[in-house]
C-alpha positions in Angstrom: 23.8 33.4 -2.0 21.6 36.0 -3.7 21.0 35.3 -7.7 20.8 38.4 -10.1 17.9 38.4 -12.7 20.4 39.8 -15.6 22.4 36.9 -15.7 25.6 38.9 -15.6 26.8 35.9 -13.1 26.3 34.9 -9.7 26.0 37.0 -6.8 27.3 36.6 -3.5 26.5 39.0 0.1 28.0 36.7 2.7 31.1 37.4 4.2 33.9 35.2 3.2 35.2 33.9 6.2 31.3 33.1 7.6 31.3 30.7 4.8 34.6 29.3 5.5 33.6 28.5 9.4 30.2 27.3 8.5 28.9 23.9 8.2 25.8 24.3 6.4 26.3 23.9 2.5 26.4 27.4 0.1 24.7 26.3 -2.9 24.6 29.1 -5.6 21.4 29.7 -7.4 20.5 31.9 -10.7 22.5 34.4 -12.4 25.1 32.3 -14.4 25.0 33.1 -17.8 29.1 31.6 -18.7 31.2 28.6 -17.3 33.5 30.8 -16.4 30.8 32.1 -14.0 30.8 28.6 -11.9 34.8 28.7 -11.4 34.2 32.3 -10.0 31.7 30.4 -7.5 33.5 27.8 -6.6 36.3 30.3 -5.9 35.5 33.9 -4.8 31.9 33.0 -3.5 33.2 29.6 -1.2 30.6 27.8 -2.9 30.2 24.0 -2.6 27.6 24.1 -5.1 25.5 26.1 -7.7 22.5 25.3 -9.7 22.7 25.3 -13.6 19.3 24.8 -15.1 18.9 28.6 -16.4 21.8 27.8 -19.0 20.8 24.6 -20.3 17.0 25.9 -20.5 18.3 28.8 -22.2 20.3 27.3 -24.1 23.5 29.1 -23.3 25.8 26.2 -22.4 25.5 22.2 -22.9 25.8 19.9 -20.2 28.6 18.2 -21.7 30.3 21.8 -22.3 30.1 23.2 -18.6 31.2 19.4 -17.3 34.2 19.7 -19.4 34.9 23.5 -18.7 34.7 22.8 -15.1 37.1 19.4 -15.3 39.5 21.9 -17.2 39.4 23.9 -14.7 40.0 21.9 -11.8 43.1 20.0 -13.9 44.4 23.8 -14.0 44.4 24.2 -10.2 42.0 27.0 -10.5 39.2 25.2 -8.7 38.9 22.2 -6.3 37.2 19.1 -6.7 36.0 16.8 -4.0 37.9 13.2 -3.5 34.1 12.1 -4.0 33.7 12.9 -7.5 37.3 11.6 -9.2 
């Protein structure tokens, strides 16, 4: 993963299926400005994780905001969640 500076949202350069046959963890870093920008992650980019600090330091999104955007989301279909963390 690659992170922009702008904050416009994540940035990805790996090829999708790399990701998909790999067995070393993606974990996103920098660029997320919007939750919606961490279902686009999880989704487009093949991410299994991505790093959230620049939002809450910024003061763009509360923890308790992007939890519950992200649990919305994955009741929705539109992301996965590991059996680990039901």
């Amino acid at each position: 993963m690659d992170s922009r500076r702008d904050k416009e949202r994540f940035r990805y350069r790996a090829d999708r299926g790399d990701i998909l046959r790999g067995s070393v963890p993606v974990i996103a870093s920098g660029g997320a400005k919007l939750p919606g920008h961490f279902a686009e992650i999880f989704t487009a980019g093949c991410a299994d994780a991505a790093l959230a600090a620049s939002i809450f330091h910024d003061n763009i999104s509360a923890h308790r905001e992007l939890k519950e955007f992200l649990a919305g989301a994955a009741n929705s279909g539109q992301i996965a969640v590991p059996n680990s963390l039901h």
